[in-house]
N, CA, C and O atoms as a GROMACS GRO file, in nm:
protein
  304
    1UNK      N    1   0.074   1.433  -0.859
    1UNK     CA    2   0.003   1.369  -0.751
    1UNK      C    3  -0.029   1.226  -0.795
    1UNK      O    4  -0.051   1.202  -0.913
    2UNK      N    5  -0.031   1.136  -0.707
    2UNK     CA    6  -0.056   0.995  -0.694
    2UNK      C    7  -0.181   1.000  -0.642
    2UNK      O    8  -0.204   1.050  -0.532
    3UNK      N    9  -0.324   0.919  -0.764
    3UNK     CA   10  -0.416   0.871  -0.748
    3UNK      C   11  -0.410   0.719  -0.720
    3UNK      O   12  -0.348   0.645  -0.796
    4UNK      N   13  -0.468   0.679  -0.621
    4UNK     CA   14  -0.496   0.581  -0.584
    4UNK      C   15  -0.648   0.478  -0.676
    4UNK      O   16  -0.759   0.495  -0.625
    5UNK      N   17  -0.640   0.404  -0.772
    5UNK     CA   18  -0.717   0.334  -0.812
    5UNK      C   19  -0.808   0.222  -0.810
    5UNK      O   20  -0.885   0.176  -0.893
    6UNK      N   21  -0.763   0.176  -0.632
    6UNK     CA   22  -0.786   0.036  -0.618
    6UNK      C   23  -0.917   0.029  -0.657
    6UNK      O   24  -0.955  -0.041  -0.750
    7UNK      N   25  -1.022   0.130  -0.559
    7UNK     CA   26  -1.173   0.097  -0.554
    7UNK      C   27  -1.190   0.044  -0.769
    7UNK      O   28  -1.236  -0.068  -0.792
    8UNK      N   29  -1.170   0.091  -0.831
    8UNK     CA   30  -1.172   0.047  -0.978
    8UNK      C   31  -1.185  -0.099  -1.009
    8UNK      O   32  -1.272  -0.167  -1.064
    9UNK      N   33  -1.018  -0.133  -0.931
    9UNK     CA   34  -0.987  -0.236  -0.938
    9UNK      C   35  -1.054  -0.350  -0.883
    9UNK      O   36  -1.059  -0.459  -0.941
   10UNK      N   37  -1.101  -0.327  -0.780
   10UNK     CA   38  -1.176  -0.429  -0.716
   10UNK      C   39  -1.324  -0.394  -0.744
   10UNK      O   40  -1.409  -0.432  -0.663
   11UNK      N   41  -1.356  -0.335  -0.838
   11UNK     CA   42  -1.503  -0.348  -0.857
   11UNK      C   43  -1.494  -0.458  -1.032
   11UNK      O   44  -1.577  -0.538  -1.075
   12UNK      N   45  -1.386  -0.423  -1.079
   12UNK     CA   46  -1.377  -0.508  -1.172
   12UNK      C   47  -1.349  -0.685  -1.155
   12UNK      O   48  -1.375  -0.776  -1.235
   13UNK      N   49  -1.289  -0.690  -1.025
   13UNK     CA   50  -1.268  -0.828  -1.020
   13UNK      C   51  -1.430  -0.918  -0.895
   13UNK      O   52  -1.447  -1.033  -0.855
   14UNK      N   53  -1.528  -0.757  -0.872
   14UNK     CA   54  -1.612  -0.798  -0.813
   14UNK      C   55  -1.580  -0.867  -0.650
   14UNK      O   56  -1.632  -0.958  -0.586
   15UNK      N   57  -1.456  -0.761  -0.623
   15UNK     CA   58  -1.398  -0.808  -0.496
   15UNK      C   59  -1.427  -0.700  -0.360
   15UNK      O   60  -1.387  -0.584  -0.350
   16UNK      N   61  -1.492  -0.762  -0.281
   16UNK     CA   62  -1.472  -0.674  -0.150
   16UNK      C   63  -1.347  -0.642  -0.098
   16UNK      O   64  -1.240  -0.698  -0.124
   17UNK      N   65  -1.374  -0.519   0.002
   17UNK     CA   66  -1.240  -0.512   0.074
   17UNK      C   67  -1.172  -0.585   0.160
   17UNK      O   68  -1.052  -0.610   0.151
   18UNK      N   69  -1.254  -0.624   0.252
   18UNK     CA   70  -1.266  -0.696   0.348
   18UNK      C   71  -1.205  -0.847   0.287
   18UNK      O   72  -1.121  -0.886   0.368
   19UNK      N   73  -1.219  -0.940   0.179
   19UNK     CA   74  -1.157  -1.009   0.146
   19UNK      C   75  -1.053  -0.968   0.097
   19UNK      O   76  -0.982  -1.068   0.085
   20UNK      N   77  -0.994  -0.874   0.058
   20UNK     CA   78  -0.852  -0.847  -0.045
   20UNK      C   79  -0.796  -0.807   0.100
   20UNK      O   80  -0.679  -0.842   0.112
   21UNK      N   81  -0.850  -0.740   0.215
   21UNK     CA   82  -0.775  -0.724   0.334
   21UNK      C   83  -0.725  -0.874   0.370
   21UNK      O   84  -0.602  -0.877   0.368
   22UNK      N   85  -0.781  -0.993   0.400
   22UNK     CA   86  -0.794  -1.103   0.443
   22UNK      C   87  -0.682  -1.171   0.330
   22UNK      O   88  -0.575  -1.209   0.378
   23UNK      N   89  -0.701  -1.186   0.204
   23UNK     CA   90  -0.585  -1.279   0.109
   23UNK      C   91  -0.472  -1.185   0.131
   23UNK      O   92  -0.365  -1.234   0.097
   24UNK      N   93  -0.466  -1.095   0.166
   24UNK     CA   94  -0.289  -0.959   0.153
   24UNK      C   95  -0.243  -0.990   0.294
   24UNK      O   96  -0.121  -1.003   0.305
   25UNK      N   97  -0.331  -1.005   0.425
   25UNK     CA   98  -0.274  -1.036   0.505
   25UNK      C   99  -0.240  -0.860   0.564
   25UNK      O  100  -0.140  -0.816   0.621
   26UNK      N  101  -0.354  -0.798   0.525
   26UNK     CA  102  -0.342  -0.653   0.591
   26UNK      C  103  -0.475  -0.634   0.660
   26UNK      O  104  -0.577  -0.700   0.638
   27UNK      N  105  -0.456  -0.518   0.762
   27UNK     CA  106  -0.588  -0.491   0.814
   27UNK      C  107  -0.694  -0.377   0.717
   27UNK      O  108  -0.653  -0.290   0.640
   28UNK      N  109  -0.858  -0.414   0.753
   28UNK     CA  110  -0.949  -0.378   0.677
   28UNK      C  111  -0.922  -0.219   0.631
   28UNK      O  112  -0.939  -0.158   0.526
   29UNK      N  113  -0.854  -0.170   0.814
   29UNK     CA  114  -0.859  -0.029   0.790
   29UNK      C  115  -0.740   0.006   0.726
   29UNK      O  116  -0.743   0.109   0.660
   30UNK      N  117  -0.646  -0.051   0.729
   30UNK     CA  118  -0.536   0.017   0.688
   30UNK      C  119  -0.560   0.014   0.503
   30UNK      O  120  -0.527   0.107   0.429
   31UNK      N  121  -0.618  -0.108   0.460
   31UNK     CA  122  -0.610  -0.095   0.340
   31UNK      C  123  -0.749  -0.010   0.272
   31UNK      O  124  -0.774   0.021   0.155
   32UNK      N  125  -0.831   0.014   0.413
   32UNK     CA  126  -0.922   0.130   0.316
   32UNK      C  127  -0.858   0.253   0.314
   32UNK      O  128  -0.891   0.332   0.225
   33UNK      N  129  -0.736   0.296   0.427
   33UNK     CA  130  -0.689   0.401   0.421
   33UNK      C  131  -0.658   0.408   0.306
   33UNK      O  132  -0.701   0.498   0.233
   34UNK      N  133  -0.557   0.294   0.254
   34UNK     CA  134  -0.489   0.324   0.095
   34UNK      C  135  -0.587   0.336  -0.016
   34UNK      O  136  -0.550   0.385  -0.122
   35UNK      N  137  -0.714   0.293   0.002
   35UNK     CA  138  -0.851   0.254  -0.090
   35UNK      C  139  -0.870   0.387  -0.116
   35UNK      O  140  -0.902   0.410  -0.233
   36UNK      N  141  -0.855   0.515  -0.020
   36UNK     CA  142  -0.960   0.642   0.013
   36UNK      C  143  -0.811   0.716  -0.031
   36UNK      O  144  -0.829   0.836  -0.054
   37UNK      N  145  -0.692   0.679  -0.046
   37UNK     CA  146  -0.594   0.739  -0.064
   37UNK      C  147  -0.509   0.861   0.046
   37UNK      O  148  -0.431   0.952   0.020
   38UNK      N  149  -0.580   0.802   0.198
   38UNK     CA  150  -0.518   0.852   0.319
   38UNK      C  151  -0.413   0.838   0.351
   38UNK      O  152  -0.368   0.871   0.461
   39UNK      N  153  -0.327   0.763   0.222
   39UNK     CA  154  -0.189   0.767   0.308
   39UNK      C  155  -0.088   0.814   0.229
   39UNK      O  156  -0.115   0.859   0.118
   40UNK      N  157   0.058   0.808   0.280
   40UNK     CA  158   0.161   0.870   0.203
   40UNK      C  159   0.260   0.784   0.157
   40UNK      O  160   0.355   0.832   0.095
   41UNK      N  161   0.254   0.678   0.174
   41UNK     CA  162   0.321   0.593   0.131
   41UNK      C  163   0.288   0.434   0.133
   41UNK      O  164   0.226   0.389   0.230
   42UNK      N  165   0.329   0.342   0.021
   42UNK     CA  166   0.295   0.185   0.023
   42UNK      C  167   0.455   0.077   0.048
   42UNK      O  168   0.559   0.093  -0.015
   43UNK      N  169   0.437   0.005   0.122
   43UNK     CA  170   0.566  -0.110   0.105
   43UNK      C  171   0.538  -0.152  -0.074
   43UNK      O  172   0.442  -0.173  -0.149
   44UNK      N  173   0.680  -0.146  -0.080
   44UNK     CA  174   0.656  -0.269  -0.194
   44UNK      C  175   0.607  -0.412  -0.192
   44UNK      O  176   0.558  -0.468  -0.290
   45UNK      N  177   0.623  -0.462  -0.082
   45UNK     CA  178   0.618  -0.587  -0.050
   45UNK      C  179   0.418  -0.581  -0.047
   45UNK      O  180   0.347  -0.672  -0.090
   46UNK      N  181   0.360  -0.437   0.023
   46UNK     CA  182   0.212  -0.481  -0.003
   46UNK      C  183   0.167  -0.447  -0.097
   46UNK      O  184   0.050  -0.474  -0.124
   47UNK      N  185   0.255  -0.365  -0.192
   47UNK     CA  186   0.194  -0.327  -0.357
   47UNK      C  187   0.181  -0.475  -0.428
   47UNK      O  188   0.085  -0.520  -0.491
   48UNK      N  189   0.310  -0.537  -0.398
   48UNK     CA  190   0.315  -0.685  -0.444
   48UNK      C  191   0.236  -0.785  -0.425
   48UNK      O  192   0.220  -0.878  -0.505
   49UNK      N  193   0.186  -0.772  -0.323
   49UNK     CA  194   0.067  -0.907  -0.263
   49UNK      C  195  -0.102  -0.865  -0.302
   49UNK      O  196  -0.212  -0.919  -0.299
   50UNK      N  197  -0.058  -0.770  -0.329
   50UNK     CA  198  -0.184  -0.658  -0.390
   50UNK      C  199  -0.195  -0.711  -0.565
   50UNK      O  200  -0.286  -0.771  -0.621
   51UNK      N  201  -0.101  -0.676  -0.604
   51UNK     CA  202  -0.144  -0.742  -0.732
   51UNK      C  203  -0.110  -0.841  -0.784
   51UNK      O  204  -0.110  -0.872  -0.903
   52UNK      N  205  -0.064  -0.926  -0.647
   52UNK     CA  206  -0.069  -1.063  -0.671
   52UNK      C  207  -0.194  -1.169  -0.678
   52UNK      O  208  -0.206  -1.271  -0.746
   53UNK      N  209  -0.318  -1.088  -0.550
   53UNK     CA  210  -0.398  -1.158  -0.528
   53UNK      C  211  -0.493  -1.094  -0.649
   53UNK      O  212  -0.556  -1.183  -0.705
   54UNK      N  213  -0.517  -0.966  -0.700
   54UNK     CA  214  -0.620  -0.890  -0.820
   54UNK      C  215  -0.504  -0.941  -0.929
   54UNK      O  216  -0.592  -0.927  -1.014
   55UNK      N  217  -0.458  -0.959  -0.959
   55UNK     CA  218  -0.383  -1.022  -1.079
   55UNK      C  219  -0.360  -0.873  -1.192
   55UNK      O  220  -0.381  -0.861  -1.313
   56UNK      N  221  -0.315  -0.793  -1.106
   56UNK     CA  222  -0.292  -0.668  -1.184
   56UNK      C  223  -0.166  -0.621  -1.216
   56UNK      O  224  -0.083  -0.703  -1.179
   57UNK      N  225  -0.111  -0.512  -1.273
   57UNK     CA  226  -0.022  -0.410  -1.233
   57UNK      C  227  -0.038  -0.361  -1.137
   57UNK      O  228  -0.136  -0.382  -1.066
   58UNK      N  229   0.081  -0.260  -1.100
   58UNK     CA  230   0.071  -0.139  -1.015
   58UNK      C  231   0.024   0.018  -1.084
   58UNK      O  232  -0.008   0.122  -1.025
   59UNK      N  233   0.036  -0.013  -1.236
   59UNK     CA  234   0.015   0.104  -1.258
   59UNK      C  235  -0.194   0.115  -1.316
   59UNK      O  236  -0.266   0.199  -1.371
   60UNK      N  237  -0.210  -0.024  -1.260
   60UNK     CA  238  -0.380  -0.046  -1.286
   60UNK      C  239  -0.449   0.003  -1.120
   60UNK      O  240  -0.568  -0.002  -1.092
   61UNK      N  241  -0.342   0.045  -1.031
   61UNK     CA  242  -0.354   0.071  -0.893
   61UNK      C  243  -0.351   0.207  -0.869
   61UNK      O  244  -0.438   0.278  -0.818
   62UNK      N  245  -0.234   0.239  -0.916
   62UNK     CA  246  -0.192   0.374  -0.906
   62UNK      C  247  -0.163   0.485  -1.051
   62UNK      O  248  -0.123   0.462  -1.165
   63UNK      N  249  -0.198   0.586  -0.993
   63UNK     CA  250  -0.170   0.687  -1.138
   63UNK      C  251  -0.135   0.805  -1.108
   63UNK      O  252  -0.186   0.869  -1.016
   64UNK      N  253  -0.031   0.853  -1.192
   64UNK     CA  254   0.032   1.013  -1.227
   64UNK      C  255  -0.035   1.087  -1.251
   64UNK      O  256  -0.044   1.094  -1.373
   65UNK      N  257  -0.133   1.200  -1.172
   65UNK     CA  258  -0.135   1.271  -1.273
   65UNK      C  259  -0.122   1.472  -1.221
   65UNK      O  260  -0.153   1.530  -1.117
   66UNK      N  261  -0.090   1.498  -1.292
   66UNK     CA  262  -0.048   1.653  -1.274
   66UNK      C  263  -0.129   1.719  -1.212
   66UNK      O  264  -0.250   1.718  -1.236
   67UNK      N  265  -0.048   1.817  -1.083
   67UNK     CA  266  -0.155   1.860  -0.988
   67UNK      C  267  -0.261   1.980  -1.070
   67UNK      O  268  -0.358   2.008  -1.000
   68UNK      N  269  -0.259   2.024  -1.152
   68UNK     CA  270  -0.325   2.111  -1.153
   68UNK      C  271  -0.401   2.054  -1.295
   68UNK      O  272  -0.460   2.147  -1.352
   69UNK      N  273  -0.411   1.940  -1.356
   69UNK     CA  274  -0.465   1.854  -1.474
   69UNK      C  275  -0.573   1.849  -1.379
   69UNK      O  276  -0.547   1.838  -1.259
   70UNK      N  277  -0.708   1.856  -1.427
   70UNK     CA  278  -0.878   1.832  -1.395
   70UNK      C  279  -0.848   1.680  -1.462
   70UNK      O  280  -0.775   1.650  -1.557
   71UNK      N  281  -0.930   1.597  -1.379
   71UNK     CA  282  -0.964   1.429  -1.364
   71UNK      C  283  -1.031   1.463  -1.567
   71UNK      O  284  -1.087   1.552  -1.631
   72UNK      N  285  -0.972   1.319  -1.589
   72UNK     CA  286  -1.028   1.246  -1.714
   72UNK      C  287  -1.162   1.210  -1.728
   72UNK      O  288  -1.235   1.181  -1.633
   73UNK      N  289  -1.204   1.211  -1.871
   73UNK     CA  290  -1.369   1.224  -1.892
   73UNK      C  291  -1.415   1.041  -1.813
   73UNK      O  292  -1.356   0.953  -1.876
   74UNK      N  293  -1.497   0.989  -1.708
   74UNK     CA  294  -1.461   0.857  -1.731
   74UNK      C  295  -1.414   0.870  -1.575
   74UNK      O  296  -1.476   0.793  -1.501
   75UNK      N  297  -1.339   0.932  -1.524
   75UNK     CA  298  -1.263   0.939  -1.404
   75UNK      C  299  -1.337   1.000  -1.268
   75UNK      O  300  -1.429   1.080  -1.290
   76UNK      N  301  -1.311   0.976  -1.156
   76UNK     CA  302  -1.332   1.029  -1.066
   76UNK      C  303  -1.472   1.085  -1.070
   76UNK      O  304  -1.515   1.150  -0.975
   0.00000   0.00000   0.00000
């Protein structure tokens, strides 16, 4: 399963959503969908503008981890 990491991410760069919606050039809701991990799939093109504007990876976004692995000490 694919965890979704952003909320992490943007608490580290001290960034709202609502602005990272606004510099990506996506809407608020669609990117809280991906925030809350409501969806099933990302463009590359908005994974890209995503950690273009947080100055990240993708894998500081997103993570592997095995469906039946219990969340990391630290996690979730």
């Amino acid at each position: 399963m694919i965890v979704i990491r952003l909320d992490r991410v943007l608490a580290d760069r001290k960034m709202k959503l609502n602005q990272l919606a606004e510099l990506v050039g996506i809407s608020n809701v669609n990117l809280s969908y991906l925030k809350t991990g409501k969806v099933r799939a990302i463009r590359f093109s908005t994974l890209d503008a995503i950690c273009h504007v947080l100055h990240c990876q993708p894998g500081d976004i997103l993570e592997y981890r095995e469906e039946d692995e219990p969340p990391a000490q630290g996690r979730e």
